[in-house]
ChimeraX commands (.cxc) that place a marker at each C-alpha (Angstrom):
marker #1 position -147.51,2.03,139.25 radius 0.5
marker #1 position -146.55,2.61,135.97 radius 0.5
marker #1 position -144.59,5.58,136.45 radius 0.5
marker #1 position -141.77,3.37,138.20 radius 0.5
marker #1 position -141.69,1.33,134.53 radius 0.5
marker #1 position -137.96,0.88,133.56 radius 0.5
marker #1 position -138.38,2.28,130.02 radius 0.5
marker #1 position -134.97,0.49,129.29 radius 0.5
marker #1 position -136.13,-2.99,129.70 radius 0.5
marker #1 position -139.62,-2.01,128.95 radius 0.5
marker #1 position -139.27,-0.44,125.18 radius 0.5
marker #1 position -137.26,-3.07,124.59 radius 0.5
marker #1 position -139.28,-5.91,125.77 radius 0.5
marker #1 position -142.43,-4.43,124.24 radius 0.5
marker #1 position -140.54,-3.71,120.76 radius 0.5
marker #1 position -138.02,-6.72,120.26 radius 0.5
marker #1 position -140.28,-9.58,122.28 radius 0.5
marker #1 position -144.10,-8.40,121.68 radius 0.5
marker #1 position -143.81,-6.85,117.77 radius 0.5
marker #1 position -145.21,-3.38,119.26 radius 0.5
marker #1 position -143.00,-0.72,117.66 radius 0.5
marker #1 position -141.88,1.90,120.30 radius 0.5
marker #1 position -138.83,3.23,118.58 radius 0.5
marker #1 position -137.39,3.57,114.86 radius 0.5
marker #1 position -134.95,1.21,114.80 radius 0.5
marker #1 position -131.83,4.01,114.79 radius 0.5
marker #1 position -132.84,5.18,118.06 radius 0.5
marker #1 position -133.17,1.80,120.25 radius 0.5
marker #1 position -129.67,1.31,119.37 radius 0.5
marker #1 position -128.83,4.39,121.39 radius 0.5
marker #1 position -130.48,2.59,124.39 radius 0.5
marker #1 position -127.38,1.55,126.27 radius 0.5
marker #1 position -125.62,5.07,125.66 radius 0.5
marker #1 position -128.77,7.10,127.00 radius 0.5
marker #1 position -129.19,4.70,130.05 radius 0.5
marker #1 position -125.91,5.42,130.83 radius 0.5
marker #1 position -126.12,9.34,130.22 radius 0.5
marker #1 position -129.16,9.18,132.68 radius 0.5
marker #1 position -127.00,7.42,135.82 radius 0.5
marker #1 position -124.54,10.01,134.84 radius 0.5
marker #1 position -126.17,13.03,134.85 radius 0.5
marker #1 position -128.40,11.93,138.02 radius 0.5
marker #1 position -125.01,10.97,139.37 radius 0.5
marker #1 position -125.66,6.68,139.62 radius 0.5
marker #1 position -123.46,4.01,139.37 radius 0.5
marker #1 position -125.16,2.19,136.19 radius 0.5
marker #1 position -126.05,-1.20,137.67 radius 0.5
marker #1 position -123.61,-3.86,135.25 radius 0.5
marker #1 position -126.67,-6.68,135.68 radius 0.5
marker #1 position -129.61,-4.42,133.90 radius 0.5
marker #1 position -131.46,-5.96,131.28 radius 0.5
marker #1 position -130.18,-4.79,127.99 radius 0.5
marker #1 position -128.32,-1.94,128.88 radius 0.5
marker #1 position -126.00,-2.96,131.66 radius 0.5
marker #1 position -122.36,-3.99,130.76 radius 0.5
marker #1 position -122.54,-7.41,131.70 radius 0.5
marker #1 position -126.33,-8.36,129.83 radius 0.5
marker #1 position -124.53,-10.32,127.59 radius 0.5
marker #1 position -121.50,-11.36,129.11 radius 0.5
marker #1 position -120.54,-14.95,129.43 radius 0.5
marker #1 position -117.83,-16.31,131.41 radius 0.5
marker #1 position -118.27,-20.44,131.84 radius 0.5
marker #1 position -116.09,-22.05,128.79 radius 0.5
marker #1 position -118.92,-24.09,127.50 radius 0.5
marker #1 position -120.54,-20.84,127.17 radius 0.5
marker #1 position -118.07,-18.78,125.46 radius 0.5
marker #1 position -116.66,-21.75,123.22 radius 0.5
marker #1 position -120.86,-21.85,121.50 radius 0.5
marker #1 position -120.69,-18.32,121.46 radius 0.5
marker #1 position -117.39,-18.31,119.40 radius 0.5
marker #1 position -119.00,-20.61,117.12 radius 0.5
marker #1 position -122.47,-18.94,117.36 radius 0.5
marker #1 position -122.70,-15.93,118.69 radius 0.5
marker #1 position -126.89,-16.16,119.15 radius 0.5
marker #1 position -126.47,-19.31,120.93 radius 0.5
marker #1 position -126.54,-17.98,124.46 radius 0.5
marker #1 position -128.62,-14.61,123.54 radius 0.5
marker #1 position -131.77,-13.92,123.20 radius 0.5
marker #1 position -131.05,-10.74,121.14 radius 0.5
marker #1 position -128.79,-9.18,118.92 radius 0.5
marker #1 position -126.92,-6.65,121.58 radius 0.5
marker #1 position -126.30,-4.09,118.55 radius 0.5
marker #1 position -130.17,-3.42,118.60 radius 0.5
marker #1 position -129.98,-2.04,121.91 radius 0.5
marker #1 position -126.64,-0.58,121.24 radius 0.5
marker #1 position -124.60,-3.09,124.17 radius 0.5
marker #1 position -122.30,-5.87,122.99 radius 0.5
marker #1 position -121.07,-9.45,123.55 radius 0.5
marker #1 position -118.47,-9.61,126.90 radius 0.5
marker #1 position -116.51,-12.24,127.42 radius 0.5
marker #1 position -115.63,-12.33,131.26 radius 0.5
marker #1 position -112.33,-13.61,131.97 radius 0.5
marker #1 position -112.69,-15.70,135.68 radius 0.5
marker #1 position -111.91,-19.36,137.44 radius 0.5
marker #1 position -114.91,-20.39,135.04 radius 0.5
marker #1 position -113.00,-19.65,132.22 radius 0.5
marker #1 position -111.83,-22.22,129.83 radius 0.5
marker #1 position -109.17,-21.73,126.54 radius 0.5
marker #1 position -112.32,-20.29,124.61 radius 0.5
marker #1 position -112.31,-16.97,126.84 radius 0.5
marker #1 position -108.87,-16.20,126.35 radius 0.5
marker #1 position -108.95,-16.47,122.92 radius 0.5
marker #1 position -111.77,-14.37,122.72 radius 0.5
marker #1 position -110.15,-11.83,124.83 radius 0.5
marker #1 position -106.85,-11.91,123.21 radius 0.5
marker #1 position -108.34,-11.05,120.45 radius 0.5
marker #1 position -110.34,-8.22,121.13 radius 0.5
marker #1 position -107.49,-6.67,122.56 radius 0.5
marker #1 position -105.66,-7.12,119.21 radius 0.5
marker #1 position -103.13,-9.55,120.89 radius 0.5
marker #1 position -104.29,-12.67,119.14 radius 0.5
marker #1 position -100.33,-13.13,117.93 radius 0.5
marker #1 position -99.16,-13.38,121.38 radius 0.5
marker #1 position -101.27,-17.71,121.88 radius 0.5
marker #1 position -98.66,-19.48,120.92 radius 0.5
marker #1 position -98.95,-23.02,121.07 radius 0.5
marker #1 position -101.01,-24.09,123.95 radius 0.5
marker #1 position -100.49,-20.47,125.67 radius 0.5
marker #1 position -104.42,-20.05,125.77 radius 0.5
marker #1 position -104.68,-23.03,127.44 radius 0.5
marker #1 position -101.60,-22.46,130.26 radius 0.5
marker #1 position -103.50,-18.71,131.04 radius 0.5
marker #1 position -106.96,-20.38,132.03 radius 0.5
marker #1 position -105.59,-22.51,134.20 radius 0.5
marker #1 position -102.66,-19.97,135.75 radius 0.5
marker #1 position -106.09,-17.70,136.54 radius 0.5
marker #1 position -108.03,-20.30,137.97 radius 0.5
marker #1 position -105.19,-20.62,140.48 radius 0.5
marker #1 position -104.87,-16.80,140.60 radius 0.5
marker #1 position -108.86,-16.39,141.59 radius 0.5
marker #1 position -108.46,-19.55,144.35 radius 0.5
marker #1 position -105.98,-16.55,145.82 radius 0.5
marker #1 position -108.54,-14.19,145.70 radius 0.5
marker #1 position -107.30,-12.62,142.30 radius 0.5
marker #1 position -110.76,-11.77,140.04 radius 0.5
marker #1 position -110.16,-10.96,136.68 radius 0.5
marker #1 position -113.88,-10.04,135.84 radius 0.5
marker #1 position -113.47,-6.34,136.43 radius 0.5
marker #1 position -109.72,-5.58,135.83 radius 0.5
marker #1 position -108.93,-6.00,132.12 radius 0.5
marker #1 position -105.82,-4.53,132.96 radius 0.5
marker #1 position -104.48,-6.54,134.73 radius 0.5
marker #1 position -105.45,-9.49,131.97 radius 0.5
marker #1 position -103.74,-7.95,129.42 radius 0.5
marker #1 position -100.66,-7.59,131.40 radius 0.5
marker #1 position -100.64,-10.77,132.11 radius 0.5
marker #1 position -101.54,-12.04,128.46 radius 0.5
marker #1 position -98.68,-9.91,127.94 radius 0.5
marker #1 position -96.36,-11.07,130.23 radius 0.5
marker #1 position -96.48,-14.41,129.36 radius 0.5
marker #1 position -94.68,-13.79,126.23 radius 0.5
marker #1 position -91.31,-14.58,126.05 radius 0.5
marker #1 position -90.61,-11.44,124.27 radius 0.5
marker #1 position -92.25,-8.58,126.58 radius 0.5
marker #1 position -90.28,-6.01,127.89 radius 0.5
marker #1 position -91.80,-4.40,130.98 radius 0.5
marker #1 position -91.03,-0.42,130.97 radius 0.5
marker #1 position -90.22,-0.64,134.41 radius 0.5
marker #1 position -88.59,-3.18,136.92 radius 0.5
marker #1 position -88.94,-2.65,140.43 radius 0.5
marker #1 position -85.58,-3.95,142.58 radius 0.5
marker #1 position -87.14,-3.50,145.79 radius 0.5
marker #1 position -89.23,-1.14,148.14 radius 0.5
marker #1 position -90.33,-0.46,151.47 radius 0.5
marker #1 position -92.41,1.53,153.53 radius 0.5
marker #1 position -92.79,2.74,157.14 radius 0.5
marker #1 position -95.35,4.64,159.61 radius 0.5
marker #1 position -94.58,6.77,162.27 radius 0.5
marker #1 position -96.69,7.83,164.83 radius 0.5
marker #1 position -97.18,10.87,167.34 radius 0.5
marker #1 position -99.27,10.06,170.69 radius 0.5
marker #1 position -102.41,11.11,171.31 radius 0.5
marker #1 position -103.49,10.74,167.48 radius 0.5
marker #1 position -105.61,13.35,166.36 radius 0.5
marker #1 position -109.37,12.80,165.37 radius 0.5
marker #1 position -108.81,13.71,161.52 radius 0.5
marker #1 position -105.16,10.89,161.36 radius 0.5
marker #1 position -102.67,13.82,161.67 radius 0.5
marker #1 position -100.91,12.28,164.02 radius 0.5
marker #1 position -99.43,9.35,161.48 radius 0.5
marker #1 position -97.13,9.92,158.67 radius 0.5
marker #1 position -96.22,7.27,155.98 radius 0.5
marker #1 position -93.14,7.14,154.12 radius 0.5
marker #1 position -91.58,5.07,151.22 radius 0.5
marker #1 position -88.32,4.16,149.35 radius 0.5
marker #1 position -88.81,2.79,145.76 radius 0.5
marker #1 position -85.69,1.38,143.88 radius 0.5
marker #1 position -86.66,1.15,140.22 radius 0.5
marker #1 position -84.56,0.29,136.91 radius 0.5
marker #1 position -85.18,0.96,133.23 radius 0.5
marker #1 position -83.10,0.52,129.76 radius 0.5
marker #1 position -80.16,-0.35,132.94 radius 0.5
marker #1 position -80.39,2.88,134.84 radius 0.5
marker #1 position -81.54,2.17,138.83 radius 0.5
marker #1 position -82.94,5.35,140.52 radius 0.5
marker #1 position -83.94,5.39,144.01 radius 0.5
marker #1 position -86.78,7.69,145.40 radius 0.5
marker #1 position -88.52,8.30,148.71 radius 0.5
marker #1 position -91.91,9.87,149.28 radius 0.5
marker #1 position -94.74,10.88,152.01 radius 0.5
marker #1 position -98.14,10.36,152.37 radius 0.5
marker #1 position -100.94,10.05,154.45 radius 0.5
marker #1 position -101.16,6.53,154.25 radius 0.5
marker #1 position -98.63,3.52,153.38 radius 0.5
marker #1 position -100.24,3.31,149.70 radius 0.5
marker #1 position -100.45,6.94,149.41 radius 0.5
marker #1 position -96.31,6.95,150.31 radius 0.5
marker #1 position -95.75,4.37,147.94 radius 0.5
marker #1 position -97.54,6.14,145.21 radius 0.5
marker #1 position -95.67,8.77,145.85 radius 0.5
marker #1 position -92.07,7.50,145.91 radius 0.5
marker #1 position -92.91,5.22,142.57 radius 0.5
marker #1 position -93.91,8.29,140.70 radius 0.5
marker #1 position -91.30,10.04,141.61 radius 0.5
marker #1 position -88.76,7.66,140.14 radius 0.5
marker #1 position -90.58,7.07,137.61 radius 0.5
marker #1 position -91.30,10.25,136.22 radius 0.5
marker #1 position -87.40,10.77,135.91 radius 0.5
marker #1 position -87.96,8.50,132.74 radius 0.5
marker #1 position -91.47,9.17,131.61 radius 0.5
marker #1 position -92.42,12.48,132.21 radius 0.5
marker #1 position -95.87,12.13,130.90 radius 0.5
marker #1 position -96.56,9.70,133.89 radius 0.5
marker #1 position -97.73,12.82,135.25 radius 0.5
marker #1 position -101.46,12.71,133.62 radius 0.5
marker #1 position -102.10,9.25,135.39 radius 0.5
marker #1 position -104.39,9.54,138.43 radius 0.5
marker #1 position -105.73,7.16,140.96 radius 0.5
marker #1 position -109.88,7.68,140.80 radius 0.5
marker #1 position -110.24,4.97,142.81 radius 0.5
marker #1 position -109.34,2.78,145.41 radius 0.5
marker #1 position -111.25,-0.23,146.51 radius 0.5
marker #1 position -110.47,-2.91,149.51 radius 0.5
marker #1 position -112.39,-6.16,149.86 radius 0.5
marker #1 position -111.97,-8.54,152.64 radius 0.5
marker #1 position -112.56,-12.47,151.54 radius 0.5
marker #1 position -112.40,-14.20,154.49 radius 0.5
marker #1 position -113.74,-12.43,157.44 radius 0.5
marker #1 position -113.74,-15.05,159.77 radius 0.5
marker #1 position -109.75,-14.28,159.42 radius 0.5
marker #1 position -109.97,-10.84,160.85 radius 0.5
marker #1 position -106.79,-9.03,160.42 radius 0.5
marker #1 position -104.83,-11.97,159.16 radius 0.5
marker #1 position -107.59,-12.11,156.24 radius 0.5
marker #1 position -106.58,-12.20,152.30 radius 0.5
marker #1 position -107.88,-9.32,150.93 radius 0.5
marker #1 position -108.19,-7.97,147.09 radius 0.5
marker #1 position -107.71,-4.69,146.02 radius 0.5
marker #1 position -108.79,-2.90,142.68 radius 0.5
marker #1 position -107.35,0.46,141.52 radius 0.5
marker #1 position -109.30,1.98,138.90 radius 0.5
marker #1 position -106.91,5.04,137.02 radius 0.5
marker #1 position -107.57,7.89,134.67 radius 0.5
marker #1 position -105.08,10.08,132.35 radius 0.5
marker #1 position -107.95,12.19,131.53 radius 0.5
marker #1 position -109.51,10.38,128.07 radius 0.5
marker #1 position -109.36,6.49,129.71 radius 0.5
marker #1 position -109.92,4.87,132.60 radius 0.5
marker #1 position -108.82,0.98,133.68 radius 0.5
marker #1 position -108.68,-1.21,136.42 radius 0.5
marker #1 position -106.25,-3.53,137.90 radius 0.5
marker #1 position -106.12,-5.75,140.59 radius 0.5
marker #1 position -103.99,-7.08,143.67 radius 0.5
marker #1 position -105.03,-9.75,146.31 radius 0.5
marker #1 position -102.99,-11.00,149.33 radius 0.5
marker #1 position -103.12,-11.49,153.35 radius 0.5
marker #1 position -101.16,-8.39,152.92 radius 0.5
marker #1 position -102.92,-5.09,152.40 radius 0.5
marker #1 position -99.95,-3.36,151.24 radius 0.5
marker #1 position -98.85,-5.80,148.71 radius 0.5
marker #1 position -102.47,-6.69,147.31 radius 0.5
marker #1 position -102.14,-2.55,146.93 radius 0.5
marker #1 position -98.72,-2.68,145.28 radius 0.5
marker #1 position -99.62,-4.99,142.42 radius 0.5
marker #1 position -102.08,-3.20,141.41 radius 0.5
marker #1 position -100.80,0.01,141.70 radius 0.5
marker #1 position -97.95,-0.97,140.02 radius 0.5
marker #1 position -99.78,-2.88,137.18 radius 0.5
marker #1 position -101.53,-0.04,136.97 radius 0.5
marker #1 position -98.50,3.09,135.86 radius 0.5
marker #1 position -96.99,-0.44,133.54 radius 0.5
marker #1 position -100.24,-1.01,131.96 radius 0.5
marker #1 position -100.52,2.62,130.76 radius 0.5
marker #1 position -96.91,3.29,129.90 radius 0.5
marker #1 position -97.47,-0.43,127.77 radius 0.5
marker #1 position -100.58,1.24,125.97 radius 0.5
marker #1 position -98.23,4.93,125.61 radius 0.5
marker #1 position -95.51,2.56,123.83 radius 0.5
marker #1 position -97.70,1.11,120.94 radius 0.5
marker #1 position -99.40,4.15,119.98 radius 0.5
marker link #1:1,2 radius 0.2
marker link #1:2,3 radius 0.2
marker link #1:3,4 radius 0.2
marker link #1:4,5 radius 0.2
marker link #1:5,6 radius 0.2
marker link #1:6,7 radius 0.2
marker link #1:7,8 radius 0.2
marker link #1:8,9 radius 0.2
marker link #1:9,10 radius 0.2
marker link #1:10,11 radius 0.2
marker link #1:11,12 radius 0.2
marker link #1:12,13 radius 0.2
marker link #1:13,14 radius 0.2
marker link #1:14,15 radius 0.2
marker link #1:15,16 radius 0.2
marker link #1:16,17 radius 0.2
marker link #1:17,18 radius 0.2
marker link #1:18,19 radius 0.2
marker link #1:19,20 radius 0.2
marker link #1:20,21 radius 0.2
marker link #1:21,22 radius 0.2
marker link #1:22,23 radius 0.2
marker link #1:23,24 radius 0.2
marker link #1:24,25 radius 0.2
marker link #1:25,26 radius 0.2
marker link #1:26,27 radius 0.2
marker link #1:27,28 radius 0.2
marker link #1:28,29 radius 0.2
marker link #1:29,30 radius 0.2
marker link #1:30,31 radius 0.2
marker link #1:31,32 radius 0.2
marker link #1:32,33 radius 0.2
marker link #1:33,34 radius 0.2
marker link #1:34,35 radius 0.2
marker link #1:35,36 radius 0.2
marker link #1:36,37 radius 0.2
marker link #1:37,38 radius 0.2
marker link #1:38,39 radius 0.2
marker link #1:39,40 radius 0.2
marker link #1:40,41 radius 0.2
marker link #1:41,42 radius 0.2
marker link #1:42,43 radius 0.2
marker link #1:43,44 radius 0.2
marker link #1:44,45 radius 0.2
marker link #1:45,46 radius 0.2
marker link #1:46,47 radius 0.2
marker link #1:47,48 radius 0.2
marker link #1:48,49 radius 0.2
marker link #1:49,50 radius 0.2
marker link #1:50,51 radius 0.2
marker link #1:51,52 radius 0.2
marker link #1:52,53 radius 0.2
marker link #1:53,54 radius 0.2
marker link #1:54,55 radius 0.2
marker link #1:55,56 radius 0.2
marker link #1:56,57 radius 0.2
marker link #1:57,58 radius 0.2
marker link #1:58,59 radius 0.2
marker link #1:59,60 radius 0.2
marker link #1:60,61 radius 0.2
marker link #1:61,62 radius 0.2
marker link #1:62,63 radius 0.2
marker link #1:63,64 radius 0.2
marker link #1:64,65 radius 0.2
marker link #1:65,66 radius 0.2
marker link #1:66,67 radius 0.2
marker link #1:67,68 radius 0.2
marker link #1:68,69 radius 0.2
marker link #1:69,70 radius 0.2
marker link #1:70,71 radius 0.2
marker link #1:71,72 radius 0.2
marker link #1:72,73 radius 0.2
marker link #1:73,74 radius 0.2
marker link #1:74,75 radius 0.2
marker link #1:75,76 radius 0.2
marker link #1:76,77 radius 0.2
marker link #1:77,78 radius 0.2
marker link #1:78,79 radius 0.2
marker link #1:79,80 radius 0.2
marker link #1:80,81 radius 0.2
marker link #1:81,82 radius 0.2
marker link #1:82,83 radius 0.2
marker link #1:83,84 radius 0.2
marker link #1:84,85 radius 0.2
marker link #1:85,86 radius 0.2
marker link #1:86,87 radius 0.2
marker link #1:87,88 radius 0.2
marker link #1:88,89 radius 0.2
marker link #1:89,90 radius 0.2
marker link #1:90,91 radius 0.2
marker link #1:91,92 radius 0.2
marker link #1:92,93 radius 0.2
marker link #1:93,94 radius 0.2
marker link #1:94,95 radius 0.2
marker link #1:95,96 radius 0.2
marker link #1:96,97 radius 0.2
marker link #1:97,98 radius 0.2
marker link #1:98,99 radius 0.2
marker link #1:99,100 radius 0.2
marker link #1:100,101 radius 0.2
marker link #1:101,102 radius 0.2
marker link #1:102,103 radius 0.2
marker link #1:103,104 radius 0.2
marker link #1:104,105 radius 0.2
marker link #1:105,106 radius 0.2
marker link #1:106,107 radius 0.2
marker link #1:107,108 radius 0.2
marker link #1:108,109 radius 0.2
marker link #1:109,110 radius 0.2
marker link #1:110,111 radius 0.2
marker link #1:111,112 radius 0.2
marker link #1:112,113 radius 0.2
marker link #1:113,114 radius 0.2
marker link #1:114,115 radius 0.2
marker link #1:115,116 radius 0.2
marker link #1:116,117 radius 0.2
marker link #1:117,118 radius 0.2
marker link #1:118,119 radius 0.2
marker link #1:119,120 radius 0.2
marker link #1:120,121 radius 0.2
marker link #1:121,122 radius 0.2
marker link #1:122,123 radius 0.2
marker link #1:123,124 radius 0.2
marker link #1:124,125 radius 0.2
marker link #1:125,126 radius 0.2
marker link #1:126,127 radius 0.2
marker link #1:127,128 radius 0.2
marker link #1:128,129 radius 0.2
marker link #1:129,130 radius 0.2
marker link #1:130,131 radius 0.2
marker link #1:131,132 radius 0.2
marker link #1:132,133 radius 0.2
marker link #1:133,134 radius 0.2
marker link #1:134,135 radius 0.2
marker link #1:135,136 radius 0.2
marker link #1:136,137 radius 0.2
marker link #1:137,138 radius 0.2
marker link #1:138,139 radius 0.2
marker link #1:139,140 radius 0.2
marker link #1:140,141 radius 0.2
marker link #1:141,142 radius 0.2
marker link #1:142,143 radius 0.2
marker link #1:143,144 radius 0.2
marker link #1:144,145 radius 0.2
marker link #1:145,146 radius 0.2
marker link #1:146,147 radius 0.2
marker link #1:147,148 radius 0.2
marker link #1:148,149 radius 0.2
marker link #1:149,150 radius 0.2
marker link #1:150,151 radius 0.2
marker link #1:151,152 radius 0.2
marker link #1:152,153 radius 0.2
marker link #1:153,154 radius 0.2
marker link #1:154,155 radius 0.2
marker link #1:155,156 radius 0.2
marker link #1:156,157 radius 0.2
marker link #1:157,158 radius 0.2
marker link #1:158,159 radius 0.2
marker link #1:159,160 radius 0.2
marker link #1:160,161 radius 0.2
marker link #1:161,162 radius 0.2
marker link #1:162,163 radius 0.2
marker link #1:163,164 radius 0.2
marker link #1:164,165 radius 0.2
marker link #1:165,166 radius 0.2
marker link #1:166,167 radius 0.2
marker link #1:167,168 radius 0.2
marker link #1:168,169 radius 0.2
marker link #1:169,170 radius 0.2
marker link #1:170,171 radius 0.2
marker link #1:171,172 radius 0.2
marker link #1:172,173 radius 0.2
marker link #1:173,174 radius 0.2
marker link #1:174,175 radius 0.2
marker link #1:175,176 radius 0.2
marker link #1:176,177 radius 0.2
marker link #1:177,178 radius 0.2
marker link #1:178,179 radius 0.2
marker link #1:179,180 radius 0.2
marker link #1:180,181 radius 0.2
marker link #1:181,182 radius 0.2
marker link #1:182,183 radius 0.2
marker link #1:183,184 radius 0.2
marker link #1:184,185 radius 0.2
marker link #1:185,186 radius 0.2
marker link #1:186,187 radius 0.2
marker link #1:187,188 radius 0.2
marker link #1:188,189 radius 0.2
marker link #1:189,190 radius 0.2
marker link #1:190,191 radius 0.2
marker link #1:191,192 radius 0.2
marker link #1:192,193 radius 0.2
marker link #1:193,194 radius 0.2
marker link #1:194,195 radius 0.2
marker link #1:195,196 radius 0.2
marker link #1:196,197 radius 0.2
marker link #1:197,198 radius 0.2
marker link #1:198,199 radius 0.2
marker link #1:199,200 radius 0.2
marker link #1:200,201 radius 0.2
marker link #1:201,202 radius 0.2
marker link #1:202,203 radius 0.2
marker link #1:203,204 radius 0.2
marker link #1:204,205 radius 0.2
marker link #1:205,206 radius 0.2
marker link #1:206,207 radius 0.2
marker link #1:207,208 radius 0.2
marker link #1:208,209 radius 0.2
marker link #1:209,210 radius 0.2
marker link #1:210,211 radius 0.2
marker link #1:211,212 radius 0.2
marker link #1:212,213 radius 0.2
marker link #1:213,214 radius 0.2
marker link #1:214,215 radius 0.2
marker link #1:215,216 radius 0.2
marker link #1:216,217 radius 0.2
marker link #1:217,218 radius 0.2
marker link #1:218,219 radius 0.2
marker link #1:219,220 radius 0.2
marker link #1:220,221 radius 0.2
marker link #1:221,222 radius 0.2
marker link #1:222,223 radius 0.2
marker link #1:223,224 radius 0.2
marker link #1:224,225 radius 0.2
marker link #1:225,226 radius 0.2
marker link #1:226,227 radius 0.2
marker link #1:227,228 radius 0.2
marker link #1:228,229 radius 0.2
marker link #1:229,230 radius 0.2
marker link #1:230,231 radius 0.2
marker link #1:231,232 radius 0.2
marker link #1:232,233 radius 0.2
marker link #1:233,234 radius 0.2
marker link #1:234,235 radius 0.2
marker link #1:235,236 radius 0.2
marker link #1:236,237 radius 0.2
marker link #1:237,238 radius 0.2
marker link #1:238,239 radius 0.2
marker link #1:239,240 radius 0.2
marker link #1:240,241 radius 0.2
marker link #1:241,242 radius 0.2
marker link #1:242,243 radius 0.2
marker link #1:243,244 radius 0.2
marker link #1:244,245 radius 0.2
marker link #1:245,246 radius 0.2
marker link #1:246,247 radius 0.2
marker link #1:247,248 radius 0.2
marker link #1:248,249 radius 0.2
marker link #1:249,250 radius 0.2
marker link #1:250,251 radius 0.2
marker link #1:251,252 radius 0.2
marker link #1:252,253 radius 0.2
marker link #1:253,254 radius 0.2
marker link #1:254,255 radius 0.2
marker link #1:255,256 radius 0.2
marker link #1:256,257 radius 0.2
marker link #1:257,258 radius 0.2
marker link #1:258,259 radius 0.2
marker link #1:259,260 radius 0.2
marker link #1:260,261 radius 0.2
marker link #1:261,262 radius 0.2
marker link #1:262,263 radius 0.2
marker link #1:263,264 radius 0.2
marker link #1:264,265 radius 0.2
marker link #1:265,266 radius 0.2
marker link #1:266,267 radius 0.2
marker link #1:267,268 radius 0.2
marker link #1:268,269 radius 0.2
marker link #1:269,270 radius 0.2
marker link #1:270,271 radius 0.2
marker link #1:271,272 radius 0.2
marker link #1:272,273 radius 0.2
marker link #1:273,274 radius 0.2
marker link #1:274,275 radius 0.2
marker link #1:275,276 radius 0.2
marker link #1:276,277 radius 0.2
marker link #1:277,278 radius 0.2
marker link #1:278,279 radius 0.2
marker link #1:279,280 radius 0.2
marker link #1:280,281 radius 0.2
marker link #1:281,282 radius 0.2
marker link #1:282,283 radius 0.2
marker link #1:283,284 radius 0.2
marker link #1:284,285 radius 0.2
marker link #1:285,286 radius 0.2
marker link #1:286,287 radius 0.2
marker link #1:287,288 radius 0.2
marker link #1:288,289 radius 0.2
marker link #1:289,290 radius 0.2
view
């Protein structure tokens, strides 16, 4: 059935492994960008664990692994990634050792931020963080805030002093969730000034979205481009039920970027906070340095 072939693990295989030449050179290395133009266009989430192509082909995330690919990058690859136009990843998880942070500090330009055994203090603070349920794998956000954070000289753009949130409900409920309505307070300071703002929404997160924008838009008007695109809930321990931890992952948008961040607790609404919140400090971090 060789109209089901994958051509991008096929023209690769047959052109990099077997010495048959499928492609000039220029083009192969536009593999990983045309892959991901096709799951675009045909409306596909690109699957991460493709051969060549998907984002984590040549990721590495044990500390044995990393630490020989920061001395030799070929060690654990069977290609060059540039051929196929993908890169090294180094994944940032409970199997990481000082070697990944390094690595990831210093893609992220924040090298200057190890000090002394700093690298060292981070893998072991997110091994304890994953036991919880945290997973650093797919929010990079979230890592660099904490990479961040652990200097003694960050200054967060924001400090929230406290917040809360309630739902009220009007018997019978309607079919489409009418019948609830959520609403939030959110106390916030920053450079000294407190502000304190409620909002509504159809749903506690939704509320506290609201309420948090509000305030903070007082001092950063240009909040306004930064969007929720997504909102994922995972449950870890079923068994639990409703008393189970459970991790959350925002994924936000100002239009040009997008980046994850990530929450976990036996509380839905505060595994949502964190990372909603990490979420408006990460970008208003990035706004900062430009």
């Amino acid at each position: 059935r060789c109209g089901n072939a994958n051509l991008c693990s096929l023209v690769p295989d047959l052109q990099l492994k077997l010495g048959y030449e499928c492609l000039p050179p220029e083009k192969l290395a536009r593999l990983t960008e045309v892959a991901h133009l096709v799951s675009e266009i045909a409306n596909l989430v690109p699957d991460a664990h493709q051969p060549y192509v998907g984002v984590s082909a040549f990721a590495h995330k044990a500390g044995l692994h990393v630490a020989a690919v920061l001395k030799h990058e070929m060690s654990y690859q069977h290609i060059d990634p540039a051929l196929v136009g993908n890169r090294t990843r180094v994944v940032v998880s409970e199997l990481s050792g000082k070697g990944n942070i390094v690595y990831k500090a210093e893609e992220l330009g924040l090298s200057h931020l190890l000090q002394g055994d700093l690298a060292r203090e981070l893998a072991q603070r997110i091994k304890e963080m994953e036991s919880r349920g945290y997973q650093f794998e797919g929010a990079e956000a979230s890592f660099e805030l904490l990479l961040r954070r652990a200097h003694k000289d960050y200054q967060a753009p924001f400090e929230v002093l406290d917040f809360s949130v309630a739902v009220d409900g009007r018997q019978p409920l309607a079919l489409n969730g009418s019948g609830l309505t959520s609403r939030a307070t959110v106390k916030v300071r920053v450079a000294g000034e407190e502000l304190l703002m409620a909002g509504e929404g159809n749903g506690p997160v939704n509320a506290l979205d609201s309420a948090l924008r509000k305030a903070l838009n007082h001092f950063y008007p240009s909040l306004a481009a930064v969007h929720l695109t997504d909102y994922k809930v995972r449950i870890l321990d079923e068994a639990a039920g409703t008393g189970a931890w459970v991790r959350v992952l925002i994924q936000s948008s100002d239009g040009a970027e997008e980046w994850t961040t990530v929450g976990a607790s036996e509380n839905i609404i505060e595994a949502s906070w964190t990372a909603l919140t990490d979420s408006l400090e990460y970008w208003l971090v990035q706004r900062r340095e430009q």
